[in-house]
Wavefront OBJ file of the C-alpha trace (Angstrom):
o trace
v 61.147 -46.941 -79.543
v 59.323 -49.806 -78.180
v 56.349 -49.481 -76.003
v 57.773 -51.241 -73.184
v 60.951 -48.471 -73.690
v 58.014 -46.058 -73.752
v 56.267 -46.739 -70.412
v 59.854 -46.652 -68.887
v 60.863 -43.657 -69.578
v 56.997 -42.353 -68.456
v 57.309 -43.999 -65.294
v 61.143 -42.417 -64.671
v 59.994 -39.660 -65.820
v 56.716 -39.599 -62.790
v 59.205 -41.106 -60.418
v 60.945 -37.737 -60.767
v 57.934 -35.589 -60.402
v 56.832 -37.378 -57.263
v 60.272 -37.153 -55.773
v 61.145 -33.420 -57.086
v 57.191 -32.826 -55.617
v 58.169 -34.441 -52.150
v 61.353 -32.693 -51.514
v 59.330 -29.001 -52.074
v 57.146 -29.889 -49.322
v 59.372 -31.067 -46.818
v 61.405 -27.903 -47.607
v 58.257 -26.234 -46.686
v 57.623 -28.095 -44.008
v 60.944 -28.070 -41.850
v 63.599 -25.197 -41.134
v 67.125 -24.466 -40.940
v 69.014 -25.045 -37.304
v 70.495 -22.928 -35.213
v 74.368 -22.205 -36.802
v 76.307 -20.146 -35.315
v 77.984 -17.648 -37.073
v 80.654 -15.982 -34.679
v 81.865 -13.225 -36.466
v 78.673 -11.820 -35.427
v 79.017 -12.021 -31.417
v 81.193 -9.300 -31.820
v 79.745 -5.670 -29.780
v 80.599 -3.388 -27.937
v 78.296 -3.556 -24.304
v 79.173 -0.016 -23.529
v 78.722 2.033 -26.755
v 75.388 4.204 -26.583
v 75.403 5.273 -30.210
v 72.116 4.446 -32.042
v 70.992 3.852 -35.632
v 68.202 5.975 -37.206
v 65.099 3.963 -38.943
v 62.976 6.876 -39.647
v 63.400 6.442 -43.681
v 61.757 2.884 -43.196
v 59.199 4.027 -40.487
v 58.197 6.279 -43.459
v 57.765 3.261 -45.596
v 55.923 1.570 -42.817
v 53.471 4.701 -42.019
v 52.515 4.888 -45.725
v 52.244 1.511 -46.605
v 50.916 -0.830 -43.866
v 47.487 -1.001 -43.798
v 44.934 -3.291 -41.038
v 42.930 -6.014 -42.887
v 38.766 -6.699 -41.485
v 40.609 -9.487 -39.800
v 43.191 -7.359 -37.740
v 46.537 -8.312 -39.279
v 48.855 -5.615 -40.596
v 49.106 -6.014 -44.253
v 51.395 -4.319 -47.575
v 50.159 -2.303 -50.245
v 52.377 -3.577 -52.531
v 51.063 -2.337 -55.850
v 50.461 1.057 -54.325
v 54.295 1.525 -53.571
v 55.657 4.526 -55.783
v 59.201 4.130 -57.033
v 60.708 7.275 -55.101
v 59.310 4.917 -51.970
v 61.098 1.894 -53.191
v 64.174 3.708 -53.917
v 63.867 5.388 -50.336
v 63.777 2.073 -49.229
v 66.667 0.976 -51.152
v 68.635 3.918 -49.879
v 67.715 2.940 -46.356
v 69.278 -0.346 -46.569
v 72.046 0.831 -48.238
v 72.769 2.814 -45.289
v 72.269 -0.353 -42.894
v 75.463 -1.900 -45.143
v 77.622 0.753 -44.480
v 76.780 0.662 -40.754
v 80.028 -1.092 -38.374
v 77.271 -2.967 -36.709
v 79.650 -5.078 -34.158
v 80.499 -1.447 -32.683
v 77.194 -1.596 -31.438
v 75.662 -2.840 -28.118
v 73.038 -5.712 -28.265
v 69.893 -3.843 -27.927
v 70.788 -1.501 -31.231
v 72.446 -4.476 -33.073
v 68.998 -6.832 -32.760
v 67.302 -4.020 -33.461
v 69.127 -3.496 -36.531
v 68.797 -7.186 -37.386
v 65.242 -7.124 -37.204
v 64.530 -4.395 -39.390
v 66.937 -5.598 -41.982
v 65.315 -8.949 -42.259
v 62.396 -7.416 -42.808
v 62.931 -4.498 -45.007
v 64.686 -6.888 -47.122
v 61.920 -9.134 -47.219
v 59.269 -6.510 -47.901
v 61.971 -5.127 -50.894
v 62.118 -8.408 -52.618
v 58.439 -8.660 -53.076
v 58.451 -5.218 -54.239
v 61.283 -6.057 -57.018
v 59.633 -9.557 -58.144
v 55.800 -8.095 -58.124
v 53.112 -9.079 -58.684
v 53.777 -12.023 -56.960
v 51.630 -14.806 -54.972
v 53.866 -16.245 -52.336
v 57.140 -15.413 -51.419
v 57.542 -19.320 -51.857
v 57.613 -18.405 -56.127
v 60.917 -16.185 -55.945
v 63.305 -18.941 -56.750
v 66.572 -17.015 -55.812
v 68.436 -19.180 -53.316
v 71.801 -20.836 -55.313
v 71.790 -24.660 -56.201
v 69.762 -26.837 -58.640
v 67.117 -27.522 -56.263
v 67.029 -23.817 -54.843
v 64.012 -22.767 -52.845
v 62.637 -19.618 -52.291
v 64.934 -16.885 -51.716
v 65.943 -17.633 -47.965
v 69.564 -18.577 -49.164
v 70.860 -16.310 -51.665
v 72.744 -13.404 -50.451
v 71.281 -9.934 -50.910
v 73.236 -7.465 -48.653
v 76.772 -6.869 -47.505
v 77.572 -6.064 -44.380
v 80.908 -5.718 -43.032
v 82.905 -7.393 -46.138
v 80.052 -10.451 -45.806
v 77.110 -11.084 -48.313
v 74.746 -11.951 -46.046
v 71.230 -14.015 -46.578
v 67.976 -13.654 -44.926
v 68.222 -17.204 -43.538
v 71.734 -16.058 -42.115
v 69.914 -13.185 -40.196
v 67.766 -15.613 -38.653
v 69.544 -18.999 -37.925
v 73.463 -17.965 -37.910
v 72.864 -14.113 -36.085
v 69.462 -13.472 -33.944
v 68.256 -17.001 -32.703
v 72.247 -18.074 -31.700
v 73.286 -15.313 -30.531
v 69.988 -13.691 -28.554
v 69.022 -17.112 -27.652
v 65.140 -15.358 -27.432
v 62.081 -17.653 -28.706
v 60.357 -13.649 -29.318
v 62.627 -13.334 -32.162
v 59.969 -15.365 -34.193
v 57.002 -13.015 -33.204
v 59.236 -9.850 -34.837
v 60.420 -11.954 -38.263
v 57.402 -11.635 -41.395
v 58.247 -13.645 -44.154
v 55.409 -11.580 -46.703
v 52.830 -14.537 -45.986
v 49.549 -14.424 -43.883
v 50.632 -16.970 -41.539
v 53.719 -14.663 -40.595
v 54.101 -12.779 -37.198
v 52.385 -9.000 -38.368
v 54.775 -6.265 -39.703
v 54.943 -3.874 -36.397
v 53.696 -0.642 -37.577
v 56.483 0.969 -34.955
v 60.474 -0.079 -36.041
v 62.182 -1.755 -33.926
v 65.141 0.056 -31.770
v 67.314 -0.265 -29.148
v 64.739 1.398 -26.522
v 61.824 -0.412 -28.080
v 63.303 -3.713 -29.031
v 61.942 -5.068 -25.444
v 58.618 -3.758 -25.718
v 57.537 -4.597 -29.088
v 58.879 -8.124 -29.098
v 56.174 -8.678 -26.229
v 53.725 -7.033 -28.050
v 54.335 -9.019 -31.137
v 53.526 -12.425 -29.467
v 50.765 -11.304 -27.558
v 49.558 -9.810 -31.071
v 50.218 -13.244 -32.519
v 49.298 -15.809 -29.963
v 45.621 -13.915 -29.659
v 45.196 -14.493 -33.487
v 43.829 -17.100 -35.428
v 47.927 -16.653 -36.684
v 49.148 -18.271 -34.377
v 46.162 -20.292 -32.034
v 42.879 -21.291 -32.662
v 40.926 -23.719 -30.309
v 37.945 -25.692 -31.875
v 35.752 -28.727 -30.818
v 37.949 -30.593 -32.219
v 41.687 -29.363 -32.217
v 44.249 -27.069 -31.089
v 45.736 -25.467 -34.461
v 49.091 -23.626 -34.455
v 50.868 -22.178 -36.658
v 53.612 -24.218 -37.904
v 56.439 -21.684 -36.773
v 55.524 -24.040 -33.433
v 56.754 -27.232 -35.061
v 59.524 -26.093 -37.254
v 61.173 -23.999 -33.880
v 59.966 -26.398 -31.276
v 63.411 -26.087 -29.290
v 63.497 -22.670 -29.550
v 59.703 -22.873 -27.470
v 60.248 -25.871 -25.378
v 61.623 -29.262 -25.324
v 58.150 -31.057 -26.287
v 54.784 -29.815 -26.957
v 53.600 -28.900 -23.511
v 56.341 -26.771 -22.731
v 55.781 -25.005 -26.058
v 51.991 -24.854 -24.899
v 53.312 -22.965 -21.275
v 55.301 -20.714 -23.458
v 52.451 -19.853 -25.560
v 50.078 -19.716 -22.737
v 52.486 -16.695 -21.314
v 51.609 -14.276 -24.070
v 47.862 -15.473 -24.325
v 44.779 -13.820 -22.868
v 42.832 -15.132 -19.653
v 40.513 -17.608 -21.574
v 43.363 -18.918 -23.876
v 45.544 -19.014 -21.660
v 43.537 -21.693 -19.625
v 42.464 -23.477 -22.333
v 46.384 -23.984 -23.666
v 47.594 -24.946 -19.796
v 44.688 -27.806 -19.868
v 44.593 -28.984 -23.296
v 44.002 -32.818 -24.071
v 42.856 -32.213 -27.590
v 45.537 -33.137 -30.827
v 47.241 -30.558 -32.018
v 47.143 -29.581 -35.415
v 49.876 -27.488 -37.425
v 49.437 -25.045 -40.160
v 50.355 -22.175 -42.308
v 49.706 -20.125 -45.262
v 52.010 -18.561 -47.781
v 49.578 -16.567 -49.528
v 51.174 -13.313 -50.309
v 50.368 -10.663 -46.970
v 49.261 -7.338 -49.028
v 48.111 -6.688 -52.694
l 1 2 3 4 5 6 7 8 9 10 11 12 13 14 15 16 17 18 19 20 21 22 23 24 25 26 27 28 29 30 31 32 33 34 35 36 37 38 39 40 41 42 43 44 45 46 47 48 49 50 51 52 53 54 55 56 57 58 59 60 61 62 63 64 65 66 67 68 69 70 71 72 73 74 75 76 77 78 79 80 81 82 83 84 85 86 87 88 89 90 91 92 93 94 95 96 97 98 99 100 101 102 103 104 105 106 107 108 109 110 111 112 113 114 115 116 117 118 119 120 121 122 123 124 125 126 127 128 129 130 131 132 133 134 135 136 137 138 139 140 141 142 143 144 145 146 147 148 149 150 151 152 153 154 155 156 157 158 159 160 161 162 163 164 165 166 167 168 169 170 171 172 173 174 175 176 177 178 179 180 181 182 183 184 185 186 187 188 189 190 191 192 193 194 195 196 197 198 199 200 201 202 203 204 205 206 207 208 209 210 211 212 213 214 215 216 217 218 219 220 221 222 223 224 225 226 227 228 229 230 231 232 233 234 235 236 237 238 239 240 241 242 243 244 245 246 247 248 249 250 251 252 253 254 255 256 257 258 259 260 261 262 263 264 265 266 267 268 269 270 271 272 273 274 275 276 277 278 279 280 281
């Protein structure tokens, strides 16, 4: 082969690294849109029948533990396997629930919990792990993460975690809290509630879950500088507001006294991050 054949197939070759390495970040760096997935608007407004989370309030009791920094975290490693299997069990028992022939506080409820007992069961199956970003489960040659491949069946439909969040609960509920009650296994996530979610708490915690993450350096931390947010801010923006200030007012409802003023008059730029790093050990 010739050198001039040589550097060719070098520089194709980089070409495909730099593009390959450019469409992983923007995957990190934008989200799925709101699709509605109608099947799911099916309830029933009148039904007072609830659904019993005590097997994964078990899990939560014995395995959430608070960091020096405040956040809830996982003790992964420390989970036994009758745990995991209880776990297991437990969302076996969400797939053979009729969910539709619920009303709407039980079903979010019930979509809430789900996400994230499937979320905190596929780091279990995959540790040790470093970021939920490494589980390359999601279908298609240039799969990402494990948002997209289907891991429960509900009803007769397979059902992904990204179908939970942007075809069922932001659609249907319409409710910008939703985002405060999702954790994703990373540190930048909204907490793990150390309560489950159900239909008589639903209300309550999703308020306490964005005041818990607005007051955190999570979600808002004001510098000399810069106003940094979390990035859940910029992917979601029309779920918070139309532009930046009204997502600043929505913040600013959930925020204590001194945050609160300082979001309502900010002039500084605003600055987006977030951090994948694994949220337990």
């Amino acid at each position: 082969m010739r050198f001039s054949q040589i550097m060719l197939v070098l520089v194709l070759f980089l070409l495909t690294l730099a593009l390959l390495s450019w469409y992983f970040v923007n995957r990190l760096n934008t989200a799925p849109a709101k699709n509605l997935w109608p099947l799911w608007e099916a309830h029933q407004a009148d039904s007072t029948d609830t659904i019993n989370h005590q097997a994964y309030q078990d899990f939560l009791t014995h395995y959430l533990y608070r960091s020096p920094q405040g956040i809830n975290l996982v003790h992964y490693a420390k989970v036994s396997k009758e745990d995991q299997d209880k776990l297991a069990n437990y969302l076996k028992e969400l797939a053979r629930i009729p969910i539709s022939q619920y009303n709407r506080k039980e079903q979010l409820a019930y979509w809430i919990n789900l996400y994230n007992a499937l979320t905190i069961q596929l780091i279990l199956t995959h540790w040790p792990v470093t970021s939920i970003t490494k589980l390359h489960l999601s279908p298609g040659f240039f799969s990402f993460g494990p948002w997209d491949a289907k891991l429960i069946t509900i009803e007769g439909q397979d059902i992904a975690l990204n179908d939970i969040e942007h075809r069922i609960l932001r659609p249907i509920w319409q409710d910008a809290r939703i985002h405060y009650t999702l954790n994703c296994a990373s540190m930048s996530c909204p907490q793990l509630q150390g309560q489950v979610f159900t239909g008589k708490t639903v209300e309550l915690l999703m308020n306490q879950a964005a005041k818990e993450y607005v007051n955190s350096p999570q979600g808002v931390t004001v510098t000399d500088q810069e106003l940094l947010l979390s990035q859940i801010y910029q992917w979601y923006q029309t779920d918070f507001g139309a532009d930046e200030k009204e997502v600043l007012r929505h913040i600013a409802q959930y925020a204590r006294l001194k945050l609160k003023k300082q979001l309502l008059a900010n002039q500084k730029p605003i600055r987006y991050h977030y951090d994948w790093q694994i949220n337990g050990n």
